[in-house]
C-alpha positions in Angstrom: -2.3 -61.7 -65.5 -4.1 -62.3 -69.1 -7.6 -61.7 -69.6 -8.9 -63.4 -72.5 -11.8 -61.7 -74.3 -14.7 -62.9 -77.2 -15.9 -60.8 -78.9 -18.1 -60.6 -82.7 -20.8 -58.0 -84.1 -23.0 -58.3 -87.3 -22.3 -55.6 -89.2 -21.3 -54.1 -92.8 -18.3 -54.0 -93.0 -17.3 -52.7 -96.9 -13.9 -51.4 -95.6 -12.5 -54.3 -94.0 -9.4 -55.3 -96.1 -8.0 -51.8 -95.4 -9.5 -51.9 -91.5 -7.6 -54.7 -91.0 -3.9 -52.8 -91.0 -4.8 -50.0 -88.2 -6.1 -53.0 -85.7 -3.3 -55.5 -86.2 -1.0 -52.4 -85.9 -2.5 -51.8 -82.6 -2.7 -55.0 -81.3 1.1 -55.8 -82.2 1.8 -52.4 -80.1 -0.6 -53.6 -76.9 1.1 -57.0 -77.2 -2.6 -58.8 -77.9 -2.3 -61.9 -78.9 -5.7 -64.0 -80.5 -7.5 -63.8 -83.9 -10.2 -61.0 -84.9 -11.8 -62.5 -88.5 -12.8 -59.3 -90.6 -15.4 -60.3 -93.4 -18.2 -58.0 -95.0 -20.4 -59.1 -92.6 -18.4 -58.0 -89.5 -16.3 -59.1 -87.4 -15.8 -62.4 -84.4 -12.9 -63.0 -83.0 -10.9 -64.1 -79.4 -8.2 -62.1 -78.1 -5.9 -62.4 -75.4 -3.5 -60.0 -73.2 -3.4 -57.8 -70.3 -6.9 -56.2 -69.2 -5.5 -52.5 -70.1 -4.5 -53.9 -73.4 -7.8 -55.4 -74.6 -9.6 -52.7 -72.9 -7.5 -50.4 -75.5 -8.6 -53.0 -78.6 -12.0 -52.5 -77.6 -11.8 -48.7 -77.4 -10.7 -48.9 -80.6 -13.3 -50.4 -82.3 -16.0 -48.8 -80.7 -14.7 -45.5 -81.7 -15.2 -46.5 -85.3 -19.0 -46.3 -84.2 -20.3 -49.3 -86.8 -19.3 -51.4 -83.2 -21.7 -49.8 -80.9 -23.1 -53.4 -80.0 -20.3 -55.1 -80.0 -20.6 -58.3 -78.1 -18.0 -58.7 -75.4 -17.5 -61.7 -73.4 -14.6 -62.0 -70.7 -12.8 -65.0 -68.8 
């Protein structure tokens, strides 16, 4: 079964050219399919896959701690 997840947070975001390597690696690996836009100003995206795998996108992020509030939205 696929869960399909929003998710976006207003935040600075001077690194993310070079954040954006680590996540798509990750998300190739946990076979999660979607778009997550990267900009200065943070990040909004929809992703798809199996619960465990976006459960382990979203892990990652908020470990980088600027994604404490992420927004999450599931259906």
């Amino acid at each position: 079964m696929f869960t399909v997840c929003a998710l976006y947070q207003f935040v600075r975001l001077d690194d993310f050219e070079t954040f954006r390597t680590p996540l798509r690696e990750l998300m190739v690996e946990l076979e999660v399919k979607g778009t997550i836009l990267l900009a200065l100003e943070g990040l909004n995206g929809t992703i798809s896959g199996s619960k465990a795998s976006i459960d382990g996108v979203i892990q990652f992020l908020q470990d980088d701690g600027r994604f404490d509030n992420l927004e999450i939205k599931f259906s």
